[in-house]
PQR file of N, CA, C, O and H, with PARSE charges and radii, in Angstrom:
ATOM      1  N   UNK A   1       0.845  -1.175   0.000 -0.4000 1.5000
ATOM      2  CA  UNK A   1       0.000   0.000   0.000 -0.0000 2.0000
ATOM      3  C   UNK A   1       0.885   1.230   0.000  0.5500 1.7000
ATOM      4  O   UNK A   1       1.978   1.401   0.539 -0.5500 1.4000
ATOM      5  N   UNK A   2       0.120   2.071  -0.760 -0.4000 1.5000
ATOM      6  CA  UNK A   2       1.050   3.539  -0.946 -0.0000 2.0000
ATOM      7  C   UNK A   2       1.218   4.432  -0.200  0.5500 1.7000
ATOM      8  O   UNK A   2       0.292   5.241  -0.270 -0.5500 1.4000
ATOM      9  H   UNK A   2      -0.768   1.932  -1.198  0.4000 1.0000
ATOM     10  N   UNK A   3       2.155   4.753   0.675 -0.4000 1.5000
ATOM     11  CA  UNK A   3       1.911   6.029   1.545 -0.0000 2.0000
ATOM     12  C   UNK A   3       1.533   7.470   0.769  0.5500 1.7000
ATOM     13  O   UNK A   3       2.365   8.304   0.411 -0.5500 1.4000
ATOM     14  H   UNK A   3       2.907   4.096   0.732  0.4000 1.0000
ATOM     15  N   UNK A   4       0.184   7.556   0.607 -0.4000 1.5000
ATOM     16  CA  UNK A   4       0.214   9.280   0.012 -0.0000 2.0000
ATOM     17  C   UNK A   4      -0.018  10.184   0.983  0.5500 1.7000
ATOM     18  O   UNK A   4      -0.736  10.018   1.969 -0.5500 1.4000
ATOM     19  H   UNK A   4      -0.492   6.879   0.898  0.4000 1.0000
ATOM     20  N   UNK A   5       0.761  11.394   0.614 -0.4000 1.5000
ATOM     21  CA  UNK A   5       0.807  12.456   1.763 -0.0000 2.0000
ATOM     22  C   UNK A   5      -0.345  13.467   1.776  0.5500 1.7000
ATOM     23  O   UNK A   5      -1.099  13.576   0.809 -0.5500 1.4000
ATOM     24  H   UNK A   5       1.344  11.528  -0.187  0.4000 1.0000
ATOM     25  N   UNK A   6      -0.441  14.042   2.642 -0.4000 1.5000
ATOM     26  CA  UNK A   6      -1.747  14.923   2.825 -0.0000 2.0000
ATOM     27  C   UNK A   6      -1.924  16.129   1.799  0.5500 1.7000
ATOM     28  O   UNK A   6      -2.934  16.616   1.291 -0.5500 1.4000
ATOM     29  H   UNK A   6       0.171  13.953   3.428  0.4000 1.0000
ATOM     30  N   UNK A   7      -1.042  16.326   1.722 -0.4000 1.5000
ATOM     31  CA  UNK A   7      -0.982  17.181   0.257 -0.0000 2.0000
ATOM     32  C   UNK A   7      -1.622  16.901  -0.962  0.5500 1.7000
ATOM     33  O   UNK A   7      -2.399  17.635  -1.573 -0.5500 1.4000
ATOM     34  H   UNK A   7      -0.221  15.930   2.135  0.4000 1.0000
ATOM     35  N   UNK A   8      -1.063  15.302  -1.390 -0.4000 1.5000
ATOM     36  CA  UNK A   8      -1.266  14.763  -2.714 -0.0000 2.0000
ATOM     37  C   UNK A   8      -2.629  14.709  -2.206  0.5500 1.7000
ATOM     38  O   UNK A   8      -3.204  15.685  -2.688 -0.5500 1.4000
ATOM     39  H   UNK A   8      -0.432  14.706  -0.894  0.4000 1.0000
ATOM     40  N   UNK A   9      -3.693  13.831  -1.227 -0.4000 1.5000
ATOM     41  CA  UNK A   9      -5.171  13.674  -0.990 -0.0000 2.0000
ATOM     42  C   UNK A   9      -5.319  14.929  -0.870  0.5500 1.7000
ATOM     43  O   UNK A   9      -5.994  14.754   0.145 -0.5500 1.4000
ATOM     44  H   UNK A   9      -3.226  13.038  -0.835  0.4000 1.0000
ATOM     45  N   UNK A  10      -5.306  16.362  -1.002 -0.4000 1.5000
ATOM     46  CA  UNK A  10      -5.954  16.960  -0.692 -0.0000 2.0000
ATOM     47  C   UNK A  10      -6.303  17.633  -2.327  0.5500 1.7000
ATOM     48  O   UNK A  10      -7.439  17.875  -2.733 -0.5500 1.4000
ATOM     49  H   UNK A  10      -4.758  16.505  -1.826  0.4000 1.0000
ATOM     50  N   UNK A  11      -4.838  17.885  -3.221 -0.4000 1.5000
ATOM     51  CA  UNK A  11      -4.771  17.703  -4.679 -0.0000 2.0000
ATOM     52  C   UNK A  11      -5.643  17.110  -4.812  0.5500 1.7000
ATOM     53  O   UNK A  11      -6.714  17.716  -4.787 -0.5500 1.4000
ATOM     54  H   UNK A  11      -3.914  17.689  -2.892  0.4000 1.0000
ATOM     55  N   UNK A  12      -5.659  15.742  -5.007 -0.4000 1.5000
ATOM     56  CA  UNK A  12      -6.605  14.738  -5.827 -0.0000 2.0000
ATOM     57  C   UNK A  12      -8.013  14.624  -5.533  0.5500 1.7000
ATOM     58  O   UNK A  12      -8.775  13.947  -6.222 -0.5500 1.4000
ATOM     59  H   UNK A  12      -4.789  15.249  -5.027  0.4000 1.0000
ATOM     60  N   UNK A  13      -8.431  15.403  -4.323 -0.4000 1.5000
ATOM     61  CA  UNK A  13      -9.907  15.876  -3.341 -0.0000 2.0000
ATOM     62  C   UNK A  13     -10.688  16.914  -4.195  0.5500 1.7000
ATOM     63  O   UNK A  13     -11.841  17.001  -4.615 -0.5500 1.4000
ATOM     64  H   UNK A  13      -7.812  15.953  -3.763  0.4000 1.0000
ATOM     65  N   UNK A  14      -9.390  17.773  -4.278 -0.4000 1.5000
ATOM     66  CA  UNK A  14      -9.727  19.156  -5.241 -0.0000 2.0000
ATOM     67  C   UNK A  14      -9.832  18.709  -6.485  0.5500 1.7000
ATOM     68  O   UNK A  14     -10.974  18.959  -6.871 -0.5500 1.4000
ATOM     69  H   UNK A  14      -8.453  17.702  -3.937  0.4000 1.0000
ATOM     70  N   UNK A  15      -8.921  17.918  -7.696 -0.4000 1.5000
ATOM     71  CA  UNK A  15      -9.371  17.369  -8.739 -0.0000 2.0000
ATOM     72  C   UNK A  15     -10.721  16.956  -8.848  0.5500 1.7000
ATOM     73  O   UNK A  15     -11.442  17.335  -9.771 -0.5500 1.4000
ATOM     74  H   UNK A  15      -7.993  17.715  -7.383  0.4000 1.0000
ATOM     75  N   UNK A  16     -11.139  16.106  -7.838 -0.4000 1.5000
ATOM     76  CA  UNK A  16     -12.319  15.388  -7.808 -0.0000 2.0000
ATOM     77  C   UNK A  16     -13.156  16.209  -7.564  0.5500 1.7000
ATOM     78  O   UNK A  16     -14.212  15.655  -7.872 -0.5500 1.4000
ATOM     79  H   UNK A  16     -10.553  15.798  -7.088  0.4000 1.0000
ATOM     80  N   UNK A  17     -13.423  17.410  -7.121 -0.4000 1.5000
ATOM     81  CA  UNK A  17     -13.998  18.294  -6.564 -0.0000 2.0000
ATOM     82  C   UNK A  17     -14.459  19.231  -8.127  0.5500 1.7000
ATOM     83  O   UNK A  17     -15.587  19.640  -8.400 -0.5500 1.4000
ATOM     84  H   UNK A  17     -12.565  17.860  -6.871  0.4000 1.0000
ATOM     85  N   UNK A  18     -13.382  19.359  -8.845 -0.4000 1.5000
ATOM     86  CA  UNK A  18     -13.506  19.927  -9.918 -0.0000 2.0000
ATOM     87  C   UNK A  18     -14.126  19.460 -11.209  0.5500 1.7000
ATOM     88  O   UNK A  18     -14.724  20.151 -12.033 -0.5500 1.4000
ATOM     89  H   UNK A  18     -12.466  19.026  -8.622  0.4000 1.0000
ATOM     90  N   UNK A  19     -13.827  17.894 -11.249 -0.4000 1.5000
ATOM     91  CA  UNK A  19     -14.059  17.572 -12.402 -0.0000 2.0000
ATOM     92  C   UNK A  19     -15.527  16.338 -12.302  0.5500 1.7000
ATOM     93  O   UNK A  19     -15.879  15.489 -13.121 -0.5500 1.4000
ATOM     94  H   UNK A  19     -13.340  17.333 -10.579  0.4000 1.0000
ATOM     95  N   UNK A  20     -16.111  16.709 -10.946 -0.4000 1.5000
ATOM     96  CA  UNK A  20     -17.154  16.108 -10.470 -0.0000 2.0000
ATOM     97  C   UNK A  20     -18.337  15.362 -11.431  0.5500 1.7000
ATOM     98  O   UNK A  20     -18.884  14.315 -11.085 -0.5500 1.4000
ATOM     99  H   UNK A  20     -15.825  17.399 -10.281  0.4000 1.0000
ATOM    100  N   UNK A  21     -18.654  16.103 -12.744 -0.4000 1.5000
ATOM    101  CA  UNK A  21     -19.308  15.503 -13.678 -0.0000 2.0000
ATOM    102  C   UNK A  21     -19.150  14.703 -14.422  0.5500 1.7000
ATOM    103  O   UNK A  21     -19.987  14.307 -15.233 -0.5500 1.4000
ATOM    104  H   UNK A  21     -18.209  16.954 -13.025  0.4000 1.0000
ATOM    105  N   UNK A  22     -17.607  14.161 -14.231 -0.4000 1.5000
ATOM    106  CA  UNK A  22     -16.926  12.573 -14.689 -0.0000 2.0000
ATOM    107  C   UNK A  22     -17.136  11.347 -13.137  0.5500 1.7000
ATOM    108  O   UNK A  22     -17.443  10.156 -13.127 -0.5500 1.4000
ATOM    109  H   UNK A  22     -16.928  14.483 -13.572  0.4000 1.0000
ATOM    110  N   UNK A  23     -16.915  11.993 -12.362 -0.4000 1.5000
ATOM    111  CA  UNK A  23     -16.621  11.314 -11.038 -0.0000 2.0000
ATOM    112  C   UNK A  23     -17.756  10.825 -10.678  0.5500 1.7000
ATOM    113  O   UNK A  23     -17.813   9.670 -10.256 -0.5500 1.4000
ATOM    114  H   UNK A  23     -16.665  12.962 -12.371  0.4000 1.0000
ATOM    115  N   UNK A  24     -18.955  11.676 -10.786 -0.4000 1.5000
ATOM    116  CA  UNK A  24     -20.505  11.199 -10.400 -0.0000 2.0000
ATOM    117  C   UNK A  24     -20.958   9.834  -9.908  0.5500 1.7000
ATOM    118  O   UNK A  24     -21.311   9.651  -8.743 -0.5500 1.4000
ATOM    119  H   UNK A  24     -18.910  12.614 -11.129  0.4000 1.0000
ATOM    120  N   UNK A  25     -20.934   8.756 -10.958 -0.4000 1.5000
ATOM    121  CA  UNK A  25     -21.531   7.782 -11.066 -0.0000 2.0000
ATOM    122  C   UNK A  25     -20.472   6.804 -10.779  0.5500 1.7000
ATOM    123  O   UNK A  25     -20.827   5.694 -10.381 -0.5500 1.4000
ATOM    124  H   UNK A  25     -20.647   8.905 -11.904  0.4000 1.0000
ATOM    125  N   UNK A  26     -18.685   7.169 -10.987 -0.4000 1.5000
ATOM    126  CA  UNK A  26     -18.281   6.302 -11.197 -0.0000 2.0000
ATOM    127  C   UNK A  26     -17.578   5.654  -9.738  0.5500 1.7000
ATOM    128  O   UNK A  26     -17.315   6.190  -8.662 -0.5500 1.4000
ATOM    129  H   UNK A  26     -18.396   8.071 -11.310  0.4000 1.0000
ATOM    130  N   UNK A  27     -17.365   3.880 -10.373 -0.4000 1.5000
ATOM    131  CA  UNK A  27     -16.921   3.306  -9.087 -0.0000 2.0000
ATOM    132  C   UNK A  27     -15.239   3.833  -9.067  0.5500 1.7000
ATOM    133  O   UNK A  27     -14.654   4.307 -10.041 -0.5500 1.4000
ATOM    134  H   UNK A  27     -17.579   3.444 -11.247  0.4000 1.0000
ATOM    135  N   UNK A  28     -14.546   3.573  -7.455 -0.4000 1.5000
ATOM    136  CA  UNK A  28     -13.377   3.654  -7.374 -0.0000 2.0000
ATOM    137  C   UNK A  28     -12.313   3.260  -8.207  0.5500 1.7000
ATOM    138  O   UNK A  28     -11.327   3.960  -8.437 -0.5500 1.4000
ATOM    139  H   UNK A  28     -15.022   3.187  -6.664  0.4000 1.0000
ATOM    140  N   UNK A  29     -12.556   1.932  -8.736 -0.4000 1.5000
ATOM    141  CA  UNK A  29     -11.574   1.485  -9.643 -0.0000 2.0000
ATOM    142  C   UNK A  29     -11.466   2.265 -10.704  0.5500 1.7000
ATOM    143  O   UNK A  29     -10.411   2.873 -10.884 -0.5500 1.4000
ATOM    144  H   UNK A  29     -13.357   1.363  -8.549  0.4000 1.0000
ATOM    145  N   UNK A  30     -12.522   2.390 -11.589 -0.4000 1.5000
ATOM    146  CA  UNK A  30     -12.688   2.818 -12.297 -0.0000 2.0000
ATOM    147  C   UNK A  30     -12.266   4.094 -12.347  0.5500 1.7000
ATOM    148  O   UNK A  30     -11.487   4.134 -13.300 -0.5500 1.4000
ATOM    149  H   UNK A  30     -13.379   1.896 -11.443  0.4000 1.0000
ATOM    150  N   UNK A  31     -12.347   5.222 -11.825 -0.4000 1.5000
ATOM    151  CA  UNK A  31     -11.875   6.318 -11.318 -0.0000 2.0000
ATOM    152  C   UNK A  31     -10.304   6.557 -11.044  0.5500 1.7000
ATOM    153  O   UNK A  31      -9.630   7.522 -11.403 -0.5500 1.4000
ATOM    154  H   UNK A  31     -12.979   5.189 -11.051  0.4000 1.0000
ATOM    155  N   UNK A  32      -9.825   5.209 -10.174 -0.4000 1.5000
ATOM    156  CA  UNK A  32      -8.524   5.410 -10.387 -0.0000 2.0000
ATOM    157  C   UNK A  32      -7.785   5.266 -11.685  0.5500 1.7000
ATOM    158  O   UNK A  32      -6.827   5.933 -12.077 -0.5500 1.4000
ATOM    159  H   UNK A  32     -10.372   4.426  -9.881  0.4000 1.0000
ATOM    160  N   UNK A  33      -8.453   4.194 -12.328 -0.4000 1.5000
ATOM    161  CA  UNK A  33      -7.922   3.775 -13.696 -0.0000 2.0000
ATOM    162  C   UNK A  33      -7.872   5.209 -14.674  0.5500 1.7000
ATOM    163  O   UNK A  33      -6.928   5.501 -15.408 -0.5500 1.4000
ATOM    164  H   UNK A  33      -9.231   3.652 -12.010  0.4000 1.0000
ATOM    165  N   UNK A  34      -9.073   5.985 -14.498 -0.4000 1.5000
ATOM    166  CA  UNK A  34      -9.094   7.349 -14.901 -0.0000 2.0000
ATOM    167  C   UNK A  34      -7.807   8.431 -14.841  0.5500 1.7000
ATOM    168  O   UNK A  34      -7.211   9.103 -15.682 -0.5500 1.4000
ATOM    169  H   UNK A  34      -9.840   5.747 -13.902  0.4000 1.0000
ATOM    170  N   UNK A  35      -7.713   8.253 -13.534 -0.4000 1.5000
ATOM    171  CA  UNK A  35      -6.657   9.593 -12.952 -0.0000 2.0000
ATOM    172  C   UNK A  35      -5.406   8.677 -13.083  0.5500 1.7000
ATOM    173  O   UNK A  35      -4.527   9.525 -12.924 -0.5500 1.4000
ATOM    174  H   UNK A  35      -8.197   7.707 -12.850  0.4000 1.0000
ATOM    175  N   UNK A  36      -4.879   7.729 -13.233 -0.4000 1.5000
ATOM    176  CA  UNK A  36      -3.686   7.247 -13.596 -0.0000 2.0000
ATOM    177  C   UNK A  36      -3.539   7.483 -14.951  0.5500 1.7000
ATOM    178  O   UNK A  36      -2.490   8.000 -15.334 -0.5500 1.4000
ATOM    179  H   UNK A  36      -5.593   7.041 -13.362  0.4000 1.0000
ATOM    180  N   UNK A  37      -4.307   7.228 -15.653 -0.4000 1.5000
ATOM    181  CA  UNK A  37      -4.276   7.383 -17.262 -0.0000 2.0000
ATOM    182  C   UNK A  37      -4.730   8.672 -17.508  0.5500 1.7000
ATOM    183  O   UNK A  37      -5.293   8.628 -18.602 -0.5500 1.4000
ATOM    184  H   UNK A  37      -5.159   6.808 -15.342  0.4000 1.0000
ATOM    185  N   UNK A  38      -4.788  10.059 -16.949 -0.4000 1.5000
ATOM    186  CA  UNK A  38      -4.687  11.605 -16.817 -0.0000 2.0000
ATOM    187  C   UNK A  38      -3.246  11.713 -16.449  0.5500 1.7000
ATOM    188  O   UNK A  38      -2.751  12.670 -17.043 -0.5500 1.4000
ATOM    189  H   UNK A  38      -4.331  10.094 -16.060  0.4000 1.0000
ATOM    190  N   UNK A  39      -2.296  11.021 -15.608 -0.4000 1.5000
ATOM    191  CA  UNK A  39      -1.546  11.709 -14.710 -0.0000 2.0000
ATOM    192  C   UNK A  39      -1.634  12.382 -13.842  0.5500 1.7000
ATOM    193  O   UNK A  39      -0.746  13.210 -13.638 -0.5500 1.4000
ATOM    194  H   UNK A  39      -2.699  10.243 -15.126  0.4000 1.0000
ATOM    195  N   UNK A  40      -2.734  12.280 -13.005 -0.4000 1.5000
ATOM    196  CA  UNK A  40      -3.010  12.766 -12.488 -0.0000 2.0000
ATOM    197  C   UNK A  40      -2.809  12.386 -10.337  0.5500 1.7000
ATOM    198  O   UNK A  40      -2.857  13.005  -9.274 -0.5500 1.4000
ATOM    199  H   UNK A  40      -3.455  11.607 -13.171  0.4000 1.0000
ATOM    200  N   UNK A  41      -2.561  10.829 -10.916 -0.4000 1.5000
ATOM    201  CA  UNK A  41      -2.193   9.904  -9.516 -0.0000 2.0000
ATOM    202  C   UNK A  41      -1.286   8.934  -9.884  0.5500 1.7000
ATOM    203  O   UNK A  41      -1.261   8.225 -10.889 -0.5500 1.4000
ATOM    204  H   UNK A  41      -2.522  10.326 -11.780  0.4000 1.0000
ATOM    205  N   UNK A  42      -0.366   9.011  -8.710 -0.4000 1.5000
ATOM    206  CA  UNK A  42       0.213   7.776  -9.124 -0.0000 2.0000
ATOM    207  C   UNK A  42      -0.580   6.547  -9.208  0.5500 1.7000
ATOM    208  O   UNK A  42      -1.781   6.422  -8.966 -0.5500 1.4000
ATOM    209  H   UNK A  42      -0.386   9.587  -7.893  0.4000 1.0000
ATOM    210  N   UNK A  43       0.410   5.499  -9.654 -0.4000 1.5000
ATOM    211  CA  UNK A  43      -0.373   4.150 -10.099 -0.0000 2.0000
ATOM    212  C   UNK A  43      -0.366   3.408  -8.977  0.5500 1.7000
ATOM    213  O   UNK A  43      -0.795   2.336  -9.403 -0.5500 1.4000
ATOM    214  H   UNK A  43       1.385   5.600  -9.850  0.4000 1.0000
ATOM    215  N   UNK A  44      -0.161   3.259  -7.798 -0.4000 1.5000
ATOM    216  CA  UNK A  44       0.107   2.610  -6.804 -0.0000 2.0000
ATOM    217  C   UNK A  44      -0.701   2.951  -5.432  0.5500 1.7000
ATOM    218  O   UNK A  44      -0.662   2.565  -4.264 -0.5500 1.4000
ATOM    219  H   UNK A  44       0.187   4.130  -7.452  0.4000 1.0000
ATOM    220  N   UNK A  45      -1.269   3.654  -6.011 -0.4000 1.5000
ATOM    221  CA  UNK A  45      -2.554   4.179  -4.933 -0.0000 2.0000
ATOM    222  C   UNK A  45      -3.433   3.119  -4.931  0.5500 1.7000
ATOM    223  O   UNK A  45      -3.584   2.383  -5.906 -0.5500 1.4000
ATOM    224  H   UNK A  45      -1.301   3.968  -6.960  0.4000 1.0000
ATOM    225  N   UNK A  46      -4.165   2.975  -3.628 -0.4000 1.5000
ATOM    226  CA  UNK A  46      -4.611   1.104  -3.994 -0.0000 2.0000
ATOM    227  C   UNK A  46      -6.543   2.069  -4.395  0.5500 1.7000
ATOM    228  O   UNK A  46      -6.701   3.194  -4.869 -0.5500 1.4000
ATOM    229  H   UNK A  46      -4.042   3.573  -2.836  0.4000 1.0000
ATOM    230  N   UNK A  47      -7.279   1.390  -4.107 -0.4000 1.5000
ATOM    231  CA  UNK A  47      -8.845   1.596  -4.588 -0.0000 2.0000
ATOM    232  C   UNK A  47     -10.038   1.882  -3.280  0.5500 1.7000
ATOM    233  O   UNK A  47     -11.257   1.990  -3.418 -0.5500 1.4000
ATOM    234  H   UNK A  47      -7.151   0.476  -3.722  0.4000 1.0000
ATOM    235  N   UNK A  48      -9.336   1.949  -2.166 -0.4000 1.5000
ATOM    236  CA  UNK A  48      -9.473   2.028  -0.813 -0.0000 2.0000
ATOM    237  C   UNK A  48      -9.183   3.699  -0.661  0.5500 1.7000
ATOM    238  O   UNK A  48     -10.107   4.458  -0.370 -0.5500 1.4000
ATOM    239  H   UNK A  48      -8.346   1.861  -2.054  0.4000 1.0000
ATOM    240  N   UNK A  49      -7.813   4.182  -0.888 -0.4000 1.5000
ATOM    241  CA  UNK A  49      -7.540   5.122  -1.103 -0.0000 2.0000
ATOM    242  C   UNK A  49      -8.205   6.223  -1.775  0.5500 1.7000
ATOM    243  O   UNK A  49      -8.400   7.372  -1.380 -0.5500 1.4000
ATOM    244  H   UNK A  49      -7.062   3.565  -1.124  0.4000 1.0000
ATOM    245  N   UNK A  50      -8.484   5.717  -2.747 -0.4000 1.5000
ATOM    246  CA  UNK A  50      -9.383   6.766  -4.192 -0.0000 2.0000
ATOM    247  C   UNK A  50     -10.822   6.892  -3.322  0.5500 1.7000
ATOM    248  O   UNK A  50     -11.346   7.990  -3.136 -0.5500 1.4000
ATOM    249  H   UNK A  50      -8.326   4.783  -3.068  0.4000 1.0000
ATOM    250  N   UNK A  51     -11.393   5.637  -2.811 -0.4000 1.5000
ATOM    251  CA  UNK A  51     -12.600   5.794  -1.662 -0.0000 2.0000
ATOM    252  C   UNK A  51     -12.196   6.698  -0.932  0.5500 1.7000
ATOM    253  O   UNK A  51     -12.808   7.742  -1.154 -0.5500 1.4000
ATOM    254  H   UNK A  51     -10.967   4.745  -2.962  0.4000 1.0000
ATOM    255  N   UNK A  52     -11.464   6.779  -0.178 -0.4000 1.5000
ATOM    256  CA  UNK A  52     -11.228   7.664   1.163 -0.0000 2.0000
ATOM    257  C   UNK A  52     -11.295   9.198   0.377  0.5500 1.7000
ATOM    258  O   UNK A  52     -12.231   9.970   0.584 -0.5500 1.4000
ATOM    259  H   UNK A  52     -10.967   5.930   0.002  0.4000 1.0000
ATOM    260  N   UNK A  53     -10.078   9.544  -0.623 -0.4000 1.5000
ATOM    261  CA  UNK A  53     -10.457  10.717  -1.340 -0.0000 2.0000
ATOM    262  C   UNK A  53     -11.802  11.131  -1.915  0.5500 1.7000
ATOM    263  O   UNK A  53     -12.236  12.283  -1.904 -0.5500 1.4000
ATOM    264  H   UNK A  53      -9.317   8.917  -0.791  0.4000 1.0000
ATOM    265  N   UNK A  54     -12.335  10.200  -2.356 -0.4000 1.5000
ATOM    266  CA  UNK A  54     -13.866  10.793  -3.033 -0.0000 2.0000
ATOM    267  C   UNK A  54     -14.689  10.759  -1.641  0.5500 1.7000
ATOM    268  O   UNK A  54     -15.737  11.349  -1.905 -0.5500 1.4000
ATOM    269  H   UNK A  54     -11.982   9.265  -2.365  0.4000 1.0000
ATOM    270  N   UNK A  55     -14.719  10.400  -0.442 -0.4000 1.5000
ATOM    271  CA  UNK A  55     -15.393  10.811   0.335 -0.0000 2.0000
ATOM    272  C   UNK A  55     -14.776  12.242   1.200  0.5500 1.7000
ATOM    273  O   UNK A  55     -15.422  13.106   1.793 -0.5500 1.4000
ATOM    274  H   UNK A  55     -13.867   9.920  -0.228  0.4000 1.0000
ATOM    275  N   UNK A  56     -13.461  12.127   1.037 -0.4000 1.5000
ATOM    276  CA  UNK A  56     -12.840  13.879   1.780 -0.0000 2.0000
ATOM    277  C   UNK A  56     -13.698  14.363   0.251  0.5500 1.7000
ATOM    278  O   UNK A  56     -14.517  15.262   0.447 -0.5500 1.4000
ATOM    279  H   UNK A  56     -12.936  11.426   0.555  0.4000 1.0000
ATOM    280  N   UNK A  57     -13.651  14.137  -0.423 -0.4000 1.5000
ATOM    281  CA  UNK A  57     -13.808  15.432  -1.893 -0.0000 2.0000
ATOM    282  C   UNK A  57     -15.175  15.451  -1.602  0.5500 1.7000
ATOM    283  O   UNK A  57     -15.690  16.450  -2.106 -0.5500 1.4000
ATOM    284  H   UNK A  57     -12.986  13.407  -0.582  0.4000 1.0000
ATOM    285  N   UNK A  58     -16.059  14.677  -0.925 -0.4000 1.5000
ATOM    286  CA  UNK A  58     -17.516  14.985  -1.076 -0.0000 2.0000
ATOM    287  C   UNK A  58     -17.780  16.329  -0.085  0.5500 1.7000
ATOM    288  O   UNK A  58     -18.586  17.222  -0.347 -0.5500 1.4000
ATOM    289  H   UNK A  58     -15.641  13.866  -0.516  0.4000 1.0000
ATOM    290  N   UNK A  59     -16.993  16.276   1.007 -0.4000 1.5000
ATOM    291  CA  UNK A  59     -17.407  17.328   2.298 -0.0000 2.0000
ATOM    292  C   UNK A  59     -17.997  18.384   1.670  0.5500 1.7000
ATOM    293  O   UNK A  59     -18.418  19.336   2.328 -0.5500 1.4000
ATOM    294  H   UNK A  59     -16.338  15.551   1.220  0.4000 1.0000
TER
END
């Protein structure tokens, strides 16, 4: 599992935050598979992770 720092989740909170009308419907995997293939996350972020961010990005 990847240590990401509070910085990068808070980045990738705000991405998600921004680009919300892709993110909507979709599941975690899927989503990560998204933002890895943007560059937007590293690839080693597990799918647990991307959960935890799309729920900080929901606040």
């Amino acid at each position: 599992m990847s240590c990401l720092t509070r910085k990068l989740q808070q980045n990738l909170a705000k991405y998600i935050k921004k680009h919300n009308q892709c993110t909507a419907n979709t599941s975690p995997a899927v989503l990560k598979n998204q933002l890895v293939s943007k560059g937007v996350c590293p690839s080693d972020v597990t799918v647990d992770q991307i959960n935890e961010i799309v729920r900080l990005a929901s606040r």
